[in-house]
C-alpha positions in Angstrom: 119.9 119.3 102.8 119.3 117.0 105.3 115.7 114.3 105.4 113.6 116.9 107.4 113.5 118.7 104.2 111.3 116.4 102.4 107.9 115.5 102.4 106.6 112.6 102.1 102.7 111.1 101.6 101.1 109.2 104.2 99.1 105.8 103.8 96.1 107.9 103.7 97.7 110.6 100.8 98.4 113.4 103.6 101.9 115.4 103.4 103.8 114.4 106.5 106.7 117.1 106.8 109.8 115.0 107.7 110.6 117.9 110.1 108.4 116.4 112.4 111.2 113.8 113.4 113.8 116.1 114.2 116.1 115.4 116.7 115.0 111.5 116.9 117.1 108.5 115.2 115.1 107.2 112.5 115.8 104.0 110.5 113.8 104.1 107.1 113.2 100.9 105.2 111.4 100.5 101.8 109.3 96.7 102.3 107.4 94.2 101.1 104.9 92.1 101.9 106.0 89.5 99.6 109.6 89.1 99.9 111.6 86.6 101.7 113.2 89.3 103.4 109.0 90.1 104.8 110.0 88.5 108.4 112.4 91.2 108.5 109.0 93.0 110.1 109.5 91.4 113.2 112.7 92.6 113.5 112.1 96.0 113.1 109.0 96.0 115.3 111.5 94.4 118.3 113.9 97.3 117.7 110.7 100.1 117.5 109.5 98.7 120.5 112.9 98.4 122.5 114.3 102.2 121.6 110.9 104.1 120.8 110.9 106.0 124.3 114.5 106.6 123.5 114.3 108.5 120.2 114.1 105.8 117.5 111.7 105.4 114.7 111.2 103.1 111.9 109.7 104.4 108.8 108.3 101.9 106.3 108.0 102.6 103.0 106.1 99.7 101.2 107.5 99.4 97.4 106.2 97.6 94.8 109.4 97.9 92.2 110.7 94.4 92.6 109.1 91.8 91.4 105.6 93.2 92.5 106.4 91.9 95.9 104.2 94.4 97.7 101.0 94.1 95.8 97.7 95.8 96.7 96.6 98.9 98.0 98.4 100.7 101.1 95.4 100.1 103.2 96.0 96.3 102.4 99.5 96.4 103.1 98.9 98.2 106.5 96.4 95.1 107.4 98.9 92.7 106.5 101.6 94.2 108.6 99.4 95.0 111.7 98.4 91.4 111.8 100.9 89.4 110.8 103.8 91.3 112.1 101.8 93.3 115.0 103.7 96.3 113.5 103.2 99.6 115.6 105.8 102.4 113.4 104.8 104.4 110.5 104.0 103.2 107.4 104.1 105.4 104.5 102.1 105.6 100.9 103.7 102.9 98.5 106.5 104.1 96.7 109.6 103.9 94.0 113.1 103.7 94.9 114.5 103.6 91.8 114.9 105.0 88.4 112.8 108.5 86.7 109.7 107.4 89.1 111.9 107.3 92.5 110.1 109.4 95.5 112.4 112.7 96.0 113.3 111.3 99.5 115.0 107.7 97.9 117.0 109.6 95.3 118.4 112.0 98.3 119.1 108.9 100.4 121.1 106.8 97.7 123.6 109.7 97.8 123.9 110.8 101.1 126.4 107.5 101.6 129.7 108.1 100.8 130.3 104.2 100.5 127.4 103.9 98.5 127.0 107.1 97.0 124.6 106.7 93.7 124.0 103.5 94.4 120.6 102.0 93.6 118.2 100.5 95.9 119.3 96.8 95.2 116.0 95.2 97.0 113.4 95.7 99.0 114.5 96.0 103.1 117.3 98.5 102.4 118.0 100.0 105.5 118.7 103.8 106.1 119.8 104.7 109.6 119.8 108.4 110.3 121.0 110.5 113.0 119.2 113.3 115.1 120.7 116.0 113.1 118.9 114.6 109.6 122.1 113.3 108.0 122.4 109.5 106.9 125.0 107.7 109.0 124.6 104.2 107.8 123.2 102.3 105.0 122.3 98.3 105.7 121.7 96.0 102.4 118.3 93.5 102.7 120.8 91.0 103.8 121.2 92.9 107.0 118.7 91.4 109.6 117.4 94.7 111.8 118.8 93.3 115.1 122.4 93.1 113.2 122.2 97.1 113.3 121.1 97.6 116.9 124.2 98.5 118.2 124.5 101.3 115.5 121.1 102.3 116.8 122.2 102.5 120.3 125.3 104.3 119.4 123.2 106.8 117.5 120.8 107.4 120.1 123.7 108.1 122.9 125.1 110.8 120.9 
């Protein structure tokens, strides 16, 4: 399996086929809008903006399983970001990471690691980086600012 076999819901509750991003690098983050790692945003909006013609997406997935860090509804969240952050990538519908309730796609990426295999999502701003061929190729702990990982993303892209 690789991530273009899941599915995933938009902000609005529409199916968006994974399938779609074949062939690009994508970097997949579960946020918050509450969290001190929240000024991560600008990060990853500097590394959408610098690599987007190149391949490279971001996809934000807004979860609400620590400490209720991303309150209100997706709608709200998408405001916040747009505005505070000027955020221009995908944001999904809000999500678990963890546990019985974890979307399909967290429990696939928390054991596609070797290094981290089973590992739970330890807070929000975990970062996924995947390659053009679907598979996970790196795996980034909140601590991780996005512009730490832009060499991996340039890497990723030249291959």
């Amino acid at each position: 399996m690789s991530i273009y076999d899941y599915k995933v819901k938009d902000r609005s509750m529409n199916d968006v086929d994974l399938s779609i991003y074949k062939g690009k690098v994508l970097l997949v983050v579960n946020t918050a809008t509450g969290c001190g790692f929240t000024p991560q945003y600008k990060g990853l909006q500097d590394l959408y903006e610098k690599y987007n013609k190149d391949g490279f997406e971001v996809l934000d997935f807004p979860c609400n399983q620590f400490f209720r860090q991303a309150p209100g509804s997706d709608e709200e969240i998408h405001s916040f970001c747009t505005l505070k952050y000027n955020t221009t990538f995908p944001r999904f519908h809000k999500i678990a990471v963890n546990g019985d309730e974890a979307d399909p796609l967290y429990k696939w990426l928390t054991t596609q690691n070797a290094k981290n295999k089973t590992k739970k999502i330890k807070w929000n701003f975990t970062k996924f980086l995947i390659s053009k061929d679907g598979e996970v190729i790196g795996r980034f702990e909140p601590m991780t600012k996005p512009e730490a990982i832009e060499e991996d993303i340039k890497k990723a892209l030249a291959k």
